[in-house]
VOGU-3710 file (C-alpha; in Angstrom, 3 decimals, decimal comma):
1> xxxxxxxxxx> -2,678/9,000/5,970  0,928/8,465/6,853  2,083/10,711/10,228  5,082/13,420/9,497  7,373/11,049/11,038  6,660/7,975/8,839  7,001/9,964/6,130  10,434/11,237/7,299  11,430/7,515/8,047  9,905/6,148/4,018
11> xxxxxxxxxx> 11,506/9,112/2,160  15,121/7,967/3,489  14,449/4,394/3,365  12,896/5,321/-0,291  15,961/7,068/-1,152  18,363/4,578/-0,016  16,431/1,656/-2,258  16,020/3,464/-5,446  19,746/4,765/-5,627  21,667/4,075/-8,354
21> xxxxxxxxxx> 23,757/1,512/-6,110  21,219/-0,074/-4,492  21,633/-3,971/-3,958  18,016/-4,197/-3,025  14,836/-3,790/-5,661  11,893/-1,705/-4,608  9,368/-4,390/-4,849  11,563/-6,852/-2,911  12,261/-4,106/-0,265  8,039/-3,661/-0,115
31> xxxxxxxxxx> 7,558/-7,489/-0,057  10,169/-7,649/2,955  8,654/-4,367/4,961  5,112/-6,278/5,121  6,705/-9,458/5,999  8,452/-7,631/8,667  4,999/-5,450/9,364  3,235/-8,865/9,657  5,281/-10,552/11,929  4,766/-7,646/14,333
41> xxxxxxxxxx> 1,161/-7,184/13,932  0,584/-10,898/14,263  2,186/-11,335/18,008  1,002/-9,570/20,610  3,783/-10,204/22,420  6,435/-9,239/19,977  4,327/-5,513/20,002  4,405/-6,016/23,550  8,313/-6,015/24,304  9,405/-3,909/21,236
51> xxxxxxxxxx> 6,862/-0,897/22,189  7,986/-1,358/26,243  10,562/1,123/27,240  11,764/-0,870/29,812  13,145/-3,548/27,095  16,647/-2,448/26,255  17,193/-1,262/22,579  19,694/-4,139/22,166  17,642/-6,496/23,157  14,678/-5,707/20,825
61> xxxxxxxxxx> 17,055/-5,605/18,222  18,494/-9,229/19,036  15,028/-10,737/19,049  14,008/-8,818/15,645  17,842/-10,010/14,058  16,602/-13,129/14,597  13,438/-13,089/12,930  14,423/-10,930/10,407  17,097/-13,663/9,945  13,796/-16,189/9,466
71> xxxxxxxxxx> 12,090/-14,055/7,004  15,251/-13,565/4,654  15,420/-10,080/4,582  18,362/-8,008/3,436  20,799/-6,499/5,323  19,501/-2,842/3,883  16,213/-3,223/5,493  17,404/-5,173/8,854  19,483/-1,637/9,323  16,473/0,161/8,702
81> xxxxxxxxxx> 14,328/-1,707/11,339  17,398/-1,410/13,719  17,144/2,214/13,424  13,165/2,490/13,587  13,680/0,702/17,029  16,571/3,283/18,037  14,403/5,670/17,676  11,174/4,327/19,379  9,275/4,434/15,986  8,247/0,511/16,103
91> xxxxxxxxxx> 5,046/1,576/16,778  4,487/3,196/13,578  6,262/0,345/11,296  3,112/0,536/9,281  2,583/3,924/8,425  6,061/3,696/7,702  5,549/1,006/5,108  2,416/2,373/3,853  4,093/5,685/2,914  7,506/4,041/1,620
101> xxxxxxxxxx> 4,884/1,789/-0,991  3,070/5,603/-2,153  6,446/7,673/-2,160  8,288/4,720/-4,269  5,502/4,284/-6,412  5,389/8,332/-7,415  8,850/8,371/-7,832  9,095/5,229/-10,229  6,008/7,108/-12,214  2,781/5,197/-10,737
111> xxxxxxxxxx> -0,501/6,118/-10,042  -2,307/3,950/-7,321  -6,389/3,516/-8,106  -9,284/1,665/-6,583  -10,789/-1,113/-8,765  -13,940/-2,200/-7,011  -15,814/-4,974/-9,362  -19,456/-6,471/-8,569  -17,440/-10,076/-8,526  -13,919/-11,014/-8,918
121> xxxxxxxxxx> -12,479/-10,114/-11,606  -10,325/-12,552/-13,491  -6,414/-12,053/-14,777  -7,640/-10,847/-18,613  -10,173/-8,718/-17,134  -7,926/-6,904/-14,410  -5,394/-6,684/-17,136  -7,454/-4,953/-19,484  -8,709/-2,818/-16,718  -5,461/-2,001/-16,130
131> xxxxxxxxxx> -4,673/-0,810/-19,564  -7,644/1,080/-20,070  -6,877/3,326/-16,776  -3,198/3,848/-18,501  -4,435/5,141/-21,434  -6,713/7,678/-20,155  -4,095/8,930/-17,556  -1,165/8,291/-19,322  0,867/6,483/-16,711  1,768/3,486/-15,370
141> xxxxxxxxxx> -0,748/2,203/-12,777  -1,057/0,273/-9,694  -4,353/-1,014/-8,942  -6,138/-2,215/-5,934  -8,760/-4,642/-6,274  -11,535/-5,366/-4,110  -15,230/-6,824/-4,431  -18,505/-4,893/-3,882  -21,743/-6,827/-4,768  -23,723/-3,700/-4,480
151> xxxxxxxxxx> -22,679/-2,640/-7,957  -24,470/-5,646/-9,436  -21,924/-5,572/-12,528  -19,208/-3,150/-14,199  -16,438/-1,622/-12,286  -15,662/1,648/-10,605  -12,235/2,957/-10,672  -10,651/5,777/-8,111  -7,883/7,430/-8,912  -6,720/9,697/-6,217
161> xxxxxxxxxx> -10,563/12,371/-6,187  -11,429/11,006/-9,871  -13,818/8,746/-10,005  -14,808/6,712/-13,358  -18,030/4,652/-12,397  -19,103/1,714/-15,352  -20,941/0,182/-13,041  -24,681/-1,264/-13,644  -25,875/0,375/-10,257  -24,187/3,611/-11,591
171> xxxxxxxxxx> -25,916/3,254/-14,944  -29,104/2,826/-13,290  -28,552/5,862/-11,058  -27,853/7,899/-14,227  -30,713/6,884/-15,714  -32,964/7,735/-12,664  -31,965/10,974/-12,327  -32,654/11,759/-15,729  -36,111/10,360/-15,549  -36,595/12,549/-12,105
181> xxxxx> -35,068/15,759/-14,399  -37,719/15,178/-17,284  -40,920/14,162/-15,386  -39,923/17,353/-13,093  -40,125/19,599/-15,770
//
């Protein structure tokens, strides 16, 4: 969960992208926070100088311009990073993305859910997965995929506390308990 102050710091960024006279498109501006989130992450010694207070502001933002430069990312979210450095908040670049990808996404009407499959599951498949969830919640949804051979086969889906379990390892849970209920009685 995001800290107060990323949330602060992805509401205005949030609120600068999806206004009416944007130049920049909410998925682009996500695709160019992780590259920017990445780059940072990856090198030690980038986190190293941008997190030491010793390091002038000016010079932190010099060596980021530059990469930023690299990664072709717009002006709007250059400024943005500029800022986040101002105000010592590199640290937290990503919170700050994580919430800006949850606040945009309940803004432009989707719902974010868990898709864990017993193997991966191909484009049709995710796709239908996909449309299934929308038609039970009624929304537009963003899904996360990941891989849990445990399950043995089906799916479980989360979305936010609701959980819808097709899974075989569900199933056979179900039908445990049921045998446990009528032998008990």
């Amino acid at each position: 969960m995001a800290s107060a102050a990323a949330n602060r710091y992805a509401r205005a960024l949030v609120d600068l992208v999806l206004a009416p006279n944007s130049p920049l498109k909410p998925a682009d501006a996500v695709a160019q926070l992780r590259a920017v989130e990445q780059t940072f992450v990856s090198s030690p010694e980038l986190r190293t100088a941008l997190l030491t207070p010793a390091i002038q502001n000016s010079r932190k933002r010099a060596v980021m311009g530059r990469l930023i430069e690299q990664l072709g990312v717009s002006h709007l979210i250059r400024n943005f990073i500029y800022v986040v450095i101002d105000r010592r908040r590199v640290g937290i670049i990503s919170e700050i993305r994580e919430a800006f990808e949850l606040l945009a996404d309940e803004r432009l009407g989707f719902v974010r859910a868990e898709v864990t499959s017993a193997e991966t599951l191909d484009h049709k498949r995710s796709s239908e997965i996909e449309s299934e969830l929308s038609s039970l919640t009624g929304k537009r949804m963003r899904l996360h995929f990941t891989v849990d051979p445990a399950l043995l086969g089906g799916v479980v889906a989360r979305i936010g506390s609701r959980v819808y379990d097709g899974s075989l390892r569900g199933q056979l849970e179900q039908l445990r308990r049921q045998f446990t209920e009528e032998f008990a009685e």
